[in-house]
N, C-alpha and C positions, 0 to 999 in steps of 0.2 A: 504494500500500500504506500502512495508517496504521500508525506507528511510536510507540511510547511516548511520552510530552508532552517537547518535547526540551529546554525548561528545565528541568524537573525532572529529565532525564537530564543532565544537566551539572550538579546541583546536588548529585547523588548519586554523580556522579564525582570532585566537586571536592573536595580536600581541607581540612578546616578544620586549619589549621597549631597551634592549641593541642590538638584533640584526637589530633592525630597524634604531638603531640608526647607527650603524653599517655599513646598507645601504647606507643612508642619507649619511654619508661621502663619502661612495664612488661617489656616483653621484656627490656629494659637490667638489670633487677631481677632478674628470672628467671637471668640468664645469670652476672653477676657478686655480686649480693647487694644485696639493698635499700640496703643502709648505702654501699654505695659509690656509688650514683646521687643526685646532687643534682638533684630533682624541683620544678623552680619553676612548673610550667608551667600548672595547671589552678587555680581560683577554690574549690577543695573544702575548707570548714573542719575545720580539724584541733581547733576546739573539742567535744566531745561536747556534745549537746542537752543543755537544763537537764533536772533534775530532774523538774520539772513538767512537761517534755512526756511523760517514761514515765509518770507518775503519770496521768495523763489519759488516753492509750492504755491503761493497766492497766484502770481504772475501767469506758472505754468499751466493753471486751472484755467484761466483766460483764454487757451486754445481753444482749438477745433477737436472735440475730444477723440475725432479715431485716429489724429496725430499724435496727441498726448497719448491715449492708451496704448499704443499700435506697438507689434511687433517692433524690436532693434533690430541691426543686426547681432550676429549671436555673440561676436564680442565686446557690445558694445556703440554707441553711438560714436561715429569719428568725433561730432565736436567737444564729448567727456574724456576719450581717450586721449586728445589733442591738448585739454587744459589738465590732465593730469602728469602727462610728459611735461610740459613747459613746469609745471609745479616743481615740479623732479629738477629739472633743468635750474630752476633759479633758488632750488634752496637749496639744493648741494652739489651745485658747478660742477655737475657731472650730465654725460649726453643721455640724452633719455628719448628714445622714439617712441612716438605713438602706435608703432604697429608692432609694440612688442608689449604693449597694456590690452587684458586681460579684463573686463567687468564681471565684477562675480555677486552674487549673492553671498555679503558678510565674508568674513574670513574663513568659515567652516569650507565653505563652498571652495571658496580659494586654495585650502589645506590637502583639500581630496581630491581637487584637480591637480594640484602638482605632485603631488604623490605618486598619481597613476602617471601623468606625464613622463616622471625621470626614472621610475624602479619599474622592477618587473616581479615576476612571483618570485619568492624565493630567495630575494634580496632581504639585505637587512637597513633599519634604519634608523642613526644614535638619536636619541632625547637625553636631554638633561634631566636631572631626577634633583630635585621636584618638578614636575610637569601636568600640562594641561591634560586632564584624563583622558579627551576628545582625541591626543594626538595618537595612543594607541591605538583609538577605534578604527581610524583613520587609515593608521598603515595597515591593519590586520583585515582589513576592508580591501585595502591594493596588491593584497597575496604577500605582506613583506613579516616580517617578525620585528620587532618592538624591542631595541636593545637601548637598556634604560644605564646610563652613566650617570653617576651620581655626581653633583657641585660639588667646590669645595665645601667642608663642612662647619670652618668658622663665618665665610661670611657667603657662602653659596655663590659663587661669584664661578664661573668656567674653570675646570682643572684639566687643562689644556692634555701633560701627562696620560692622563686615565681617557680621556679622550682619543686620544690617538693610539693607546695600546687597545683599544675598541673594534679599530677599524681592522675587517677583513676582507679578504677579496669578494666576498659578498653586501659587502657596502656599499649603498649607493646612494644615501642621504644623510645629514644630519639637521633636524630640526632646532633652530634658538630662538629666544620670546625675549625679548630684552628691550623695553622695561618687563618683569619676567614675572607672568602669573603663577605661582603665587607668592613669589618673596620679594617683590619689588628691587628687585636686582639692576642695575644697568653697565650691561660688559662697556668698558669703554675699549680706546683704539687700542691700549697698547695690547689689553687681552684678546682680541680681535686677530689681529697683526700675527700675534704665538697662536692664536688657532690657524688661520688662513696659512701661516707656514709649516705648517703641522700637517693641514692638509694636502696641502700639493706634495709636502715628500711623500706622506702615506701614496697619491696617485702616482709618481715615479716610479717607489718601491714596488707598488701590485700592478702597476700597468692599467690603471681605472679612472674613472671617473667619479668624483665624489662635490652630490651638488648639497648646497647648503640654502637651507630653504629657512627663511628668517620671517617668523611668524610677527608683525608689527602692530598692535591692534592700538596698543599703549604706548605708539610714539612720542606722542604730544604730551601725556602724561606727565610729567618731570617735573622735579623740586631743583632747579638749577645744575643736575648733570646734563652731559653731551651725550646724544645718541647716535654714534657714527652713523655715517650711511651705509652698510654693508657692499652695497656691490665695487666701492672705492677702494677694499679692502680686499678681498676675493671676488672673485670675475664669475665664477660656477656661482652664481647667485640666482635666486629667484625669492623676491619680496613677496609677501603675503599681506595686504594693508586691508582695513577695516573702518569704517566711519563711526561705528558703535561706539568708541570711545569718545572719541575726537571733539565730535559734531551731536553728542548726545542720541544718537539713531540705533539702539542696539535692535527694535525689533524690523523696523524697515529693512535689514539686510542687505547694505551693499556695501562694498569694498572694490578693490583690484589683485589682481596681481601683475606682477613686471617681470620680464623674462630679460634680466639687464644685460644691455648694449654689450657692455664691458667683457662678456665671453667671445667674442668676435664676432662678426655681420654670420657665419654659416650656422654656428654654433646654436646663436640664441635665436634666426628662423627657425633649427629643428626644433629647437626647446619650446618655443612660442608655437611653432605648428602642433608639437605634440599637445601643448598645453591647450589648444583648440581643440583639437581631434579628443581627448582626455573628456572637454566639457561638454563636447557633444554624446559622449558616448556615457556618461553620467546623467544627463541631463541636464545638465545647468548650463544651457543658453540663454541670452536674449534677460542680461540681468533686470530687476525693475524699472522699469521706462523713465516712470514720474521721478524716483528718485537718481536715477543716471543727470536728468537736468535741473535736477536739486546739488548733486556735485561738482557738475562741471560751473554754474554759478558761485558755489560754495568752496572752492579744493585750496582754497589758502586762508580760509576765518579762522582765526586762533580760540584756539584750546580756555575755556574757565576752568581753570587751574586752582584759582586764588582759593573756590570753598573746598576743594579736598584738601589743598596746602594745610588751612586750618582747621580741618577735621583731624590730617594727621600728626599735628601739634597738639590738639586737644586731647587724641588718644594715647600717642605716647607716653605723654606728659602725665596722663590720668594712670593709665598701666605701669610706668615708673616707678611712680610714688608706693604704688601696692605690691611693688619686688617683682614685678613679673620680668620675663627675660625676653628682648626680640631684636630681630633682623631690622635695623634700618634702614626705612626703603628711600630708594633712589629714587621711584618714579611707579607708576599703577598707580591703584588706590586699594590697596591690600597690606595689611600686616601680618606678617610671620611671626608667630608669639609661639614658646615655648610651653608643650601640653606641661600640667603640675606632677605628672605622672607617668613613667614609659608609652602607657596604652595612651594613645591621641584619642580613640572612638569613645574608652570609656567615660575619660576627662570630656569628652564632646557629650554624651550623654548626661553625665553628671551636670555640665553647664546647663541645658536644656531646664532642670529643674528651677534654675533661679530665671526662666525665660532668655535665657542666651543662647544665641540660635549661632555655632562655630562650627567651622568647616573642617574634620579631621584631616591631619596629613596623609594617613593612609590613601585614601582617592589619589593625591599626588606622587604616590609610588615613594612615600621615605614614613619612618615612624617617629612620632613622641612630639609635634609641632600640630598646628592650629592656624588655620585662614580666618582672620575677618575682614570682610569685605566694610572698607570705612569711606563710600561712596552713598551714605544714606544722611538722613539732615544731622545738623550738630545737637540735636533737642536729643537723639537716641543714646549717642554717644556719653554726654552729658547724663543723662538719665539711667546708663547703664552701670554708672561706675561703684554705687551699692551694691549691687550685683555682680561684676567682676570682685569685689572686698570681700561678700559673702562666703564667694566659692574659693579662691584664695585663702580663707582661714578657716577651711573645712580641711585643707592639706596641713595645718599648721600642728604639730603632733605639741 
């Protein structure tokens, strides 16, 4: 008898531990009052879209609606791809062509077209650990195996080393998130530099190709680091960008990717072909219309930074004082706080009782650490810090 595809019946059982928890709140909201649930748990900007993105939706409602709704082409309208290259072009003096940009639906869409793009079955492909749980879906989705390297472990930052004793001749990606969900990490050039030379000997050494696929959702993100530009740095580059953060649009779904210049004119056509042929064979053409000419309007409005800046001053500064231990982010709007206890899940559980809703490290492939997502208003925050003191001297022997 044939039965439903039975990994996708396990992948549709399995629970993803931030959406659940996700859940949880709301019910939790429902039952006691929003105000009393301390909701750290989901990546959703609490900043409103600029300005300029209604103003742009307003305008483009003004058409002729079977222009506005109407098929794209499948990569893309020329004149969004066109203002997204010149973007590229004038903020990091590097060549950027439009006919190597990529419209995709958000960055998932993005993740899993380059995936299929550059691997084949059978291939493997590095993540940083801790990482976005979505990346193993991803690859084990594109026939590849999921080989999770671990940060360093004082300040999570690339262990360039451990990295590179990684790679085998069945490597054929490595994916980085920097600003980095979930430790708000940001590689800068020099660690960049000792990856990208890391990499190219490892291809010498095996005779390969190894493309590095830079997951960017949280570029603009930043408390005053630099975020290189990856493809200035290694040329086997392929960007993965997102507007969800940026531009406040996480459920609209649209981002790009960029198959950069910088690998030579043959190189990054197959790479950009493939990455066509990838999204037609997935499905993900012809990304959202209305919001394709909500970007190419919008692809240089800067980032409202200032309320997570002071969210993440108010939460450190509040977690501090209570002896908790954490990772200093660079950039995201995520804190890596150190569980009170080896087991992250059951310290995650144990929180839930005084209404704190944390995201255990486990989901991110490492143990004994905790995500809050500090992207929600400062009344939460503020409001929650009885409750982070509560559960803190429940550990106190």
């Amino acid at each position: 008898m044939h039965m439903v595809n039975e990994r996708m019946l396990a992948l549709g059982n399995e629970p993803s531990a931030i959406r659940e928890l996700f859940a949880y709140g709301l019910t939790r909201k429902a039952e006691i009052g929003a105000d009393k649930v301390f909701d750290f748990s989901l990546g959703n900007p609490s900043v409103p879209a600029p300005a300029a993105v209604r103003s742009a939706i307003a305008d483009a409602l003004g058409e002729p609606a079977c222009a506005l709704h109407g098929y794209t082409p499948a990569q893309g309208t020329p004149a969004v791809r066109q203002a997204v290259a010149h973007s590229i072009q004038r903020r990091f003096g590097c060549e950027a062509s439009p006919d190597r940009i990529y419209m995709t639906a958000g960055a998932a869409a993005g993740l899993a077209i380059a995936l299929s793009a550059v691997t084949h079955p059978g291939d493997e492909v590095l993540v940083v650990a801790p990482y976005f749980p979505e990346y193993k879906v991803f690859i084990e989705s594109a026939g590849c195996t999921c080989v999770e390297v671990p940060a360093r472990a004082n300040d999570f930052q690339l262990d360039v080393p451990a990295i590179a004793a990684a790679v085998t001749p069945r490597t054929s990606a490595l994916i980085i998130d920097s600003p980095n969900n979930p430790t708000g990490a940001v590689y800068g050039r020099a660690a960049l530099e000792e990856l990208a030379a890391a990499l190219r000997q490892k291809e010498a050494e095996l005779g390969t190709r190894i493309y590095l696929i830079s997951d960017e959702p949280y570029r603009e993100i930043v408390y005053g680091a630099e975020v290189p530009w990856v493809p200035a740095v290694y040329a086997r580059t392929i960007v993965c960008y997102s507007y969800s953060k940026s531009l406040s649009l996480p459920g609209e779904r649209i981002g790009w990717l960029y198959a950069a210049d910088q690998m030579g004119a043959e190189e990054s056509a197959d790479v950009y072909a493939a990455i066509c042929g990838a999204g037609r064979a997935l499905g993900f053409v012809c990304a959202p219309a209305l919001f394709q000419r909500v970007v190419e309007r919008c692809v240089d409005e800067p980032s409202d930074v200032a309320a997570y800046a002071a969210n993440r001053e108010l939460l450190t500064k509040g977690l501090s004082e209570l002896g908790y231990e954490y990772v200093e982010p660079q950039g995201a709007f995520y804190l890596w706080v150190r569980a009170l206890e080896p087991d992250a899940e059951a310290f995650a559980e144990r929180a839930k009782k005084h209404e704190l809703l944390l995201v255990p490290s486990n989901s991110f492939g490492v143990e004994g650490w905790i995500r809050i997502g500090y992207c929600v208003d400062a009344s939460v925050i503020e409001n929650s810090m009885p409750a982070f003191k509560a559960l803190a001297e429940e550990y106190v022997q």
